[in-house]
C-alpha positions as CSV (number, residue, x, y, z in Angstrom):
1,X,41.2,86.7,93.3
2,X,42.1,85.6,89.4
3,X,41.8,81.7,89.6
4,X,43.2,81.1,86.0
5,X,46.8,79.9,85.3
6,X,49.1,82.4,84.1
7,X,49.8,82.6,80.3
8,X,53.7,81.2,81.0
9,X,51.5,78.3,83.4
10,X,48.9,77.8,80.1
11,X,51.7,77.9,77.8
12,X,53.2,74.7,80.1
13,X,50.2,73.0,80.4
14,X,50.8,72.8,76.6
15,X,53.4,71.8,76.0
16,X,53.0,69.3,78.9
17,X,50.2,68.0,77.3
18,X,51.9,67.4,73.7
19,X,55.1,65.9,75.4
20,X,52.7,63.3,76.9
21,X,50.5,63.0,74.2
22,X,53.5,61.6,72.0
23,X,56.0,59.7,74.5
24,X,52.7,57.9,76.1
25,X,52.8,53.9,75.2
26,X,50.1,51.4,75.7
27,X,52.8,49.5,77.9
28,X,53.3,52.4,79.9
29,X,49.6,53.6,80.5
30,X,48.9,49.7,81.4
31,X,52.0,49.2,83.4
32,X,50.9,52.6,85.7
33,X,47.2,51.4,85.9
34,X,48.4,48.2,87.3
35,X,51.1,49.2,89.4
36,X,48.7,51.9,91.2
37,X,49.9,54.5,89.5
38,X,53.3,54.6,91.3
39,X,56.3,55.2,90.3
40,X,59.8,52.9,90.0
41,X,58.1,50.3,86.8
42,X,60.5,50.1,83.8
43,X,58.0,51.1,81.2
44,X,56.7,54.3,84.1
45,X,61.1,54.9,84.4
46,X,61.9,55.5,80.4
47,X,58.9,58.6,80.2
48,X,59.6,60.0,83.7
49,X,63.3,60.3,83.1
50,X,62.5,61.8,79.8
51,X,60.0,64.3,81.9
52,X,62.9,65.1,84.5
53,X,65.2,66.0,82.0
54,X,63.4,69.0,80.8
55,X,62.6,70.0,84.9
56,X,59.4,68.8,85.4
57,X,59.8,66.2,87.9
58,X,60.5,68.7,90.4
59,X,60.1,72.1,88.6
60,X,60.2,74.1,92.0
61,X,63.7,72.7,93.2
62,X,66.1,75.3,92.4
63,X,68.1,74.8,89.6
64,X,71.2,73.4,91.6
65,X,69.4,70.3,92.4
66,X,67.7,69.9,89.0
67,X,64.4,71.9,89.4
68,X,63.2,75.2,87.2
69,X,62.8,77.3,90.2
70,X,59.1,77.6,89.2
71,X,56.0,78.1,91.1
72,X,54.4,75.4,93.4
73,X,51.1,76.0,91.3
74,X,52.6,75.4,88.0
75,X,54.0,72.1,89.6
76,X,50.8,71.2,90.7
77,X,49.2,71.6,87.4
78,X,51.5,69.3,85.9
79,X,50.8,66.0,88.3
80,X,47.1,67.2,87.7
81,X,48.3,66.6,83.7
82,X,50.1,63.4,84.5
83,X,47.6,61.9,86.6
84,X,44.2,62.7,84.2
85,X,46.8,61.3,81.1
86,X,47.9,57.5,82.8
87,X,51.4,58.5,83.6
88,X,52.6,57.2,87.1
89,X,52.0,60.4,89.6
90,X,52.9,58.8,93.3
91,X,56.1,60.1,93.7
92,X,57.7,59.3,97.0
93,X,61.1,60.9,96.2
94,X,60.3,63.9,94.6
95,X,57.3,64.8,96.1
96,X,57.7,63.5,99.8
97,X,60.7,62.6,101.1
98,X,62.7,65.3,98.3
99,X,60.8,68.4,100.1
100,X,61.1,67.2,103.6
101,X,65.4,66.7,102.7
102,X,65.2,70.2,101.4
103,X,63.6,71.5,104.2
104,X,65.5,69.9,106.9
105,X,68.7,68.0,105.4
106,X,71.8,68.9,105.8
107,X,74.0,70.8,102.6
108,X,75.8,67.3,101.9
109,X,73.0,65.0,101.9
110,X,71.1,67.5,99.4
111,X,74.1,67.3,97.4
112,X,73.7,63.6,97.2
113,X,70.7,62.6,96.8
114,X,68.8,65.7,95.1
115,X,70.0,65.3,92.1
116,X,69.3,62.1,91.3
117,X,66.0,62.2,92.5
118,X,65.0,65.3,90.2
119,X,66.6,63.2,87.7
120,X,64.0,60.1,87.9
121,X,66.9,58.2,88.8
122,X,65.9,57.1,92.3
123,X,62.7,56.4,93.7
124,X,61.8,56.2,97.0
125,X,59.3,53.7,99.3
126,X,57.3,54.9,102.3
127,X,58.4,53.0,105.4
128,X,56.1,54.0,108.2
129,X,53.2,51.6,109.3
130,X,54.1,48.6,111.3
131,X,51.8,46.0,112.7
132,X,50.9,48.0,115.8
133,X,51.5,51.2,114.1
134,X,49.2,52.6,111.5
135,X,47.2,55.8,112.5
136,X,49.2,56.0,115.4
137,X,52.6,56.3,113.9
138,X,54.8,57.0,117.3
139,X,54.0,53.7,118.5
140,X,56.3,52.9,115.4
141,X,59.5,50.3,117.4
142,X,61.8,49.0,114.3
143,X,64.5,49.1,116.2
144,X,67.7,51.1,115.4
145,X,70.6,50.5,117.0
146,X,73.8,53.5,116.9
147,X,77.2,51.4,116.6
148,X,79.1,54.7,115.8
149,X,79.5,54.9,112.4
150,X,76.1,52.7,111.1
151,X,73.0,52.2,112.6
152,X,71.9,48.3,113.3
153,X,68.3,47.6,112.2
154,X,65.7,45.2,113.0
155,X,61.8,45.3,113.2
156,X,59.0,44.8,110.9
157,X,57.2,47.3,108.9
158,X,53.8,46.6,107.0
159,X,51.7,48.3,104.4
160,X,54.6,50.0,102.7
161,X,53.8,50.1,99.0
162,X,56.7,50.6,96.5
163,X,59.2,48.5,97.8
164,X,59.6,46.0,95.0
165,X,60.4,48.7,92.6
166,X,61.5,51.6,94.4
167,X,65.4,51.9,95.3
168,X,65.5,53.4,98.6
169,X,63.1,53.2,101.5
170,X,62.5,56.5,103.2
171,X,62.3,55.1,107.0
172,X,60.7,56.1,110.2
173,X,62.6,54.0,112.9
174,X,63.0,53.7,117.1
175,X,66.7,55.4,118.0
176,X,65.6,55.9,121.4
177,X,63.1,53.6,124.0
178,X,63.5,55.5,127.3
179,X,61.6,59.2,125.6
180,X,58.5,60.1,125.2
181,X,57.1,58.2,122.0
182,X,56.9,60.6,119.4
183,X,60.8,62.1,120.5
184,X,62.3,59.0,120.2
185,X,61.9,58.6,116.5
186,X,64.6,59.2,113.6
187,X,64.3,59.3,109.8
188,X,66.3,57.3,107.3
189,X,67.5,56.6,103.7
190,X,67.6,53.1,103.3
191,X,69.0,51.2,100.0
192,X,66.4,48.6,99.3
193,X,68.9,46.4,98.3
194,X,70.7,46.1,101.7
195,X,71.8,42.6,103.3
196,X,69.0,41.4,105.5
197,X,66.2,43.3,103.9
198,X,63.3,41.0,103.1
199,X,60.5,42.0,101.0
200,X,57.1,40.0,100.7
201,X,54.0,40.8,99.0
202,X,50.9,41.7,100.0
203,X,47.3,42.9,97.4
204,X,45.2,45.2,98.4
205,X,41.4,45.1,97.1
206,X,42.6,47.1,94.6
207,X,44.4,44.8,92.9
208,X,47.6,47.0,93.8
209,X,50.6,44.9,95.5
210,X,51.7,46.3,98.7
211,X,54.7,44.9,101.0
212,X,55.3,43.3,104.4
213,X,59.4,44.8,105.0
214,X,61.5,42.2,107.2
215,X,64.7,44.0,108.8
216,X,67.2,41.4,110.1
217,X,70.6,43.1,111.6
218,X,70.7,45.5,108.4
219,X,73.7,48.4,108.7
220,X,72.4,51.7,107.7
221,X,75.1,54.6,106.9
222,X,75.5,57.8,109.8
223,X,75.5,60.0,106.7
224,X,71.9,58.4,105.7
225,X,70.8,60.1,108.8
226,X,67.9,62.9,108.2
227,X,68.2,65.8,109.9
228,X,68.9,65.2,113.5
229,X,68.4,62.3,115.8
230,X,65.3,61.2,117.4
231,X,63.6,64.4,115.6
232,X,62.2,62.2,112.4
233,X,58.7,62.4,114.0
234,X,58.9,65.9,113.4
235,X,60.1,65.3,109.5
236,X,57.4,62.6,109.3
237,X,54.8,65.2,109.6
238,X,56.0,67.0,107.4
239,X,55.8,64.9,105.2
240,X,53.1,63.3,105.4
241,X,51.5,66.8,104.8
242,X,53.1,66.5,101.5
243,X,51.7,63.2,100.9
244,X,48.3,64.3,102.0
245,X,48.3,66.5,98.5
246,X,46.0,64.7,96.1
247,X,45.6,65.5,92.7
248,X,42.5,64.1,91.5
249,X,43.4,63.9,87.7
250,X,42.4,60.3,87.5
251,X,39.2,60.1,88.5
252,X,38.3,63.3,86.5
253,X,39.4,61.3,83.6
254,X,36.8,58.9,84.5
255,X,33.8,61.6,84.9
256,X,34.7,62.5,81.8
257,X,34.3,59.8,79.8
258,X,31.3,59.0,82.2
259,X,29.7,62.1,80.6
260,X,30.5,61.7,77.4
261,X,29.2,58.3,77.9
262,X,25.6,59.4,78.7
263,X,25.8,61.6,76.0
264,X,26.2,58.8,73.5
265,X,23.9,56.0,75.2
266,X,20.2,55.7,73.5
267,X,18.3,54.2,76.5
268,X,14.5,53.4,74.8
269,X,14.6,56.0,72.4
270,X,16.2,58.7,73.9
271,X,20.3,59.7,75.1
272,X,20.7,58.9,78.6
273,X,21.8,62.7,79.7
274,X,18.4,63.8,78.8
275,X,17.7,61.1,81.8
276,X,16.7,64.5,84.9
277,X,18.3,62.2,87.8
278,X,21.6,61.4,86.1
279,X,21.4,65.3,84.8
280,X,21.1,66.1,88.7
281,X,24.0,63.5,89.5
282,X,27.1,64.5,87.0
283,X,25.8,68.4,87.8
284,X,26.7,67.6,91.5
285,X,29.4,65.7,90.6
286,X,31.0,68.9,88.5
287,X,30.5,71.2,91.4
288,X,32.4,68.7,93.5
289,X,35.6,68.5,91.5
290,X,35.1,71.9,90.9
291,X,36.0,72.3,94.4
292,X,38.3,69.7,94.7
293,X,40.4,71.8,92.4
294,X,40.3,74.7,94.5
295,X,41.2,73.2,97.3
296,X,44.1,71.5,95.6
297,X,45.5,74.5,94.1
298,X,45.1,76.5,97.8
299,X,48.1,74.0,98.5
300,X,50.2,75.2,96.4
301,X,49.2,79.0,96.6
302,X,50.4,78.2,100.9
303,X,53.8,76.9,99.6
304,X,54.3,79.5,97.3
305,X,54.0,81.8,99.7
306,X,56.5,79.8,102.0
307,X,54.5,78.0,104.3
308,X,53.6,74.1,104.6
309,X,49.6,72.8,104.5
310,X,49.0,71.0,107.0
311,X,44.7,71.0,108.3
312,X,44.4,72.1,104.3
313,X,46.6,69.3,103.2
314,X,43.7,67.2,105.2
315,X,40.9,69.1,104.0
316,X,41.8,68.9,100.0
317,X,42.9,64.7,100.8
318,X,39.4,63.9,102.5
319,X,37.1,65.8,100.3
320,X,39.1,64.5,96.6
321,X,39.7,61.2,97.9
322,X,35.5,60.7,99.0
323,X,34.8,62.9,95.9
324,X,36.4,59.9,93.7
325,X,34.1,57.7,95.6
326,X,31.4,59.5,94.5
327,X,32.2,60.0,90.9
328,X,33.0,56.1,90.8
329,X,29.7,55.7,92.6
330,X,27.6,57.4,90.7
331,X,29.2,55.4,87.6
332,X,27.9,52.5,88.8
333,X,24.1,54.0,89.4
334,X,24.5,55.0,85.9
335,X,26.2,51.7,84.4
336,X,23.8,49.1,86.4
337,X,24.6,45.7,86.5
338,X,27.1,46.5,83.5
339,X,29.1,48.7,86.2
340,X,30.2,45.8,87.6
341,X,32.3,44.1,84.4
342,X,36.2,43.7,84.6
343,X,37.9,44.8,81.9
344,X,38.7,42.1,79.3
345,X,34.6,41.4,79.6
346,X,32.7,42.1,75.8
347,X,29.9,43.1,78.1
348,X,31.8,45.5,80.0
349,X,31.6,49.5,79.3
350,X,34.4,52.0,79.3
351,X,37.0,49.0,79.7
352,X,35.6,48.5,82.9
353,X,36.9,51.3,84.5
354,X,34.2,51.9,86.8
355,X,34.9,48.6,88.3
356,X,38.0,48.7,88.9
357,X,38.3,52.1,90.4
358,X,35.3,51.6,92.3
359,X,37.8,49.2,94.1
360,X,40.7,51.9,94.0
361,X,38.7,54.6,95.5
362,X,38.3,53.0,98.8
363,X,42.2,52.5,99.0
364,X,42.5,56.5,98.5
365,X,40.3,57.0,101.6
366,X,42.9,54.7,103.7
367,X,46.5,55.5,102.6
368,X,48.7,59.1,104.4
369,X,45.7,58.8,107.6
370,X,42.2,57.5,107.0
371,X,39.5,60.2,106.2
372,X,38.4,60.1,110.3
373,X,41.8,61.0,110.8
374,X,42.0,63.8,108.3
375,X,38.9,64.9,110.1
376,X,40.7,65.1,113.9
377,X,43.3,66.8,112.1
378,X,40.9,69.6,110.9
379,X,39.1,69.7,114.1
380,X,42.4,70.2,116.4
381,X,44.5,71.8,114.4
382,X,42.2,74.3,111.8
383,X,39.1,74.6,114.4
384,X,41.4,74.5,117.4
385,X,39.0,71.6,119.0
386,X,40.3,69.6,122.5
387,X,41.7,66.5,121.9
């Protein structure tokens, strides 16, 4: 198997890299760090859009809804680029909800709503977890009621980051109580903006905000129906296998500079890489993104060839997300006591990254299904366990 990028896929790692290298702004790369790297933030809005325009937003949609028509792998390596350089790389519209529309919408709401989500325009907000429904999504109840041509909504949902800067919320809802849980469930396009919406805050120990969403007797559109009724669970798996595609660009970024690091630190007399355990460490450490890449790029190698990850979607989120623990982990071992410095502190080294995304890194292990989750997945569904 030839594991390098093509010379068209070099060629656009490139130019990537150059476009990103000049539009990047301090208020941008700050505004992403703080906002969890999400996307919706005005200074995250101006690049994206400018990113979109040239395709690369959604580079595999065909050209009719704003995409290159361009491999899955090739779209892959650029949110590896974007992530490792500080632009926002959550995408809930484009790389979610967008996929799961063009899989299973209908011609009209493609028509609508693809366009202006390859454009940057629109961003989504996941709206699945509820009080009493986190790992187990189809005990999901926000309530949607069918008055013939809207749907009346009430309910609570919990946990769903992006609201207070994305535009729509992409909804998981209750159309029918007297089914079977999981059959009962339809998907929806919701403008954020809606009468009776009611967003409160809520910060994670990353530092990230998250939301608490309030309906109260909000009117949702027929035609913002996705796919059929009650078969959104369905849809919701799907996407969540989309979600479950983690790029680890970020934390490589931090390995990086970790090594470098080492490489520049005299520790009595001599540079710390010439240290034999933190040799052994960042050699680990290298085999373990080296991996993490593989398996990350076996995603997109499965949807080129027209099928969906689902137990490898699992496998590449558990390993990269408790591979950034480890990189941020052994940061800290090498660090010390300076490891755990905010940035702004004089004392603290490389601006207190390894701090804060010692912090981040557990979030990664929670968010899409918590690694013990991932791991049922890969038992049931790739090792064909019993439940």
């Amino acid at each position: 198997m030839d594991f390098e990028f093509t010379k068209e896929e070099k060629a656009l790692q490139e130019e990537v890299r150059e476009f990103i290298k000049k539009e990047s702004t301090p208020e941008m790369l700050k505004e992403t760090e703080d906002m969890g790297d999400i996307y919706g933030a005005p200074e995250g809005r101006k690049i994206i859009q400018k990113m979109a325009a040239k395709g690369w937003l959604t580079p595999t949609w065909p050209k009719e809804y704003g995409g290159l028509g361009v491999s899955d792998v090739a779209s892959y390596m650029i949110r590896e680029e974007m992530g490792y350089h500080g632009l926002p790389f959550g995408f809930v519209a484009a790389h979610m909800a967008g996929p799961t529309i063009l899989r299973f919408g209908s011609d009209e709401m493609k028509k609508k709503w693809l366009p202006r989500i390859a454009s940057g325009e629109l961003e989504f907000a996941l709206g699945y977890t509820e009080p009493q429904a986190g790992s187990d999504l189809s005990a999901l109840n926000l309530r949607a009621e069918d008055k013939g041509d809207y749907f009346l909504l009430n309910g609570t949902k919990l946990f769903n980051t992006s609201c207070h800067i994305a535009d729509c919320h992409w909804l998981a809802c209750r159309t029918d109580f007297d089914v079977a849980k999981h059959k009962g469930v339809s998907m929806m396009i919701v403008d954020l903006k809606s009468p009776g919406i009611t967003i409160s805050p809520l910060i994670t120990m990353a530092g990230w905000r998250t939301n608490e969403v309030v309906y109260e007797d909000v009117r949702v559109p027929k035609e913002n129906l996705v796919g059929e009724k009650n078969k959104g669970f369905y849809y919701l798996m799907a996407a969540l296998d989309f979600e479950r595609m983690f790029p680890l660009g970020r934390y490589r970024r931090v390995f990086d500079e970790l090594v470098e690091y080492t490489k520049e630190t005299i520790v009595d007399g001599k540079a710390m890489s010439k240290d034999p355990l933190i040799r052994q460490k960042l050699a680990q450490l290298s085999t373990e993104i080296e991996v993490t890449r593989l398996l990350y790029y076996q995603l997109a190698h499965i949807l080129d060839k027209g099928g969906i990850p689902n137990y490898q979607s699992s496998m590449e989120k558990t390993f990269a997300t408790e591979c950034a623990q480890r990189i941020v982990n052994v940061g800290m071992d090498v660090l010390g006591l300076y490891g755990q410095l905010k940035e702004g502190s004089k004392w603290a080294q490389l601006k207190g990254k390894v701090e804060k995304f010692y912090r981040t890194s557990i979030v990664e292990t929670i968010y899409a299904g918590t690694s013990e989750i991932q791991r049922n997945i890969i038992a049931q569904r790739g090792l064909k366990l019993p439940r």
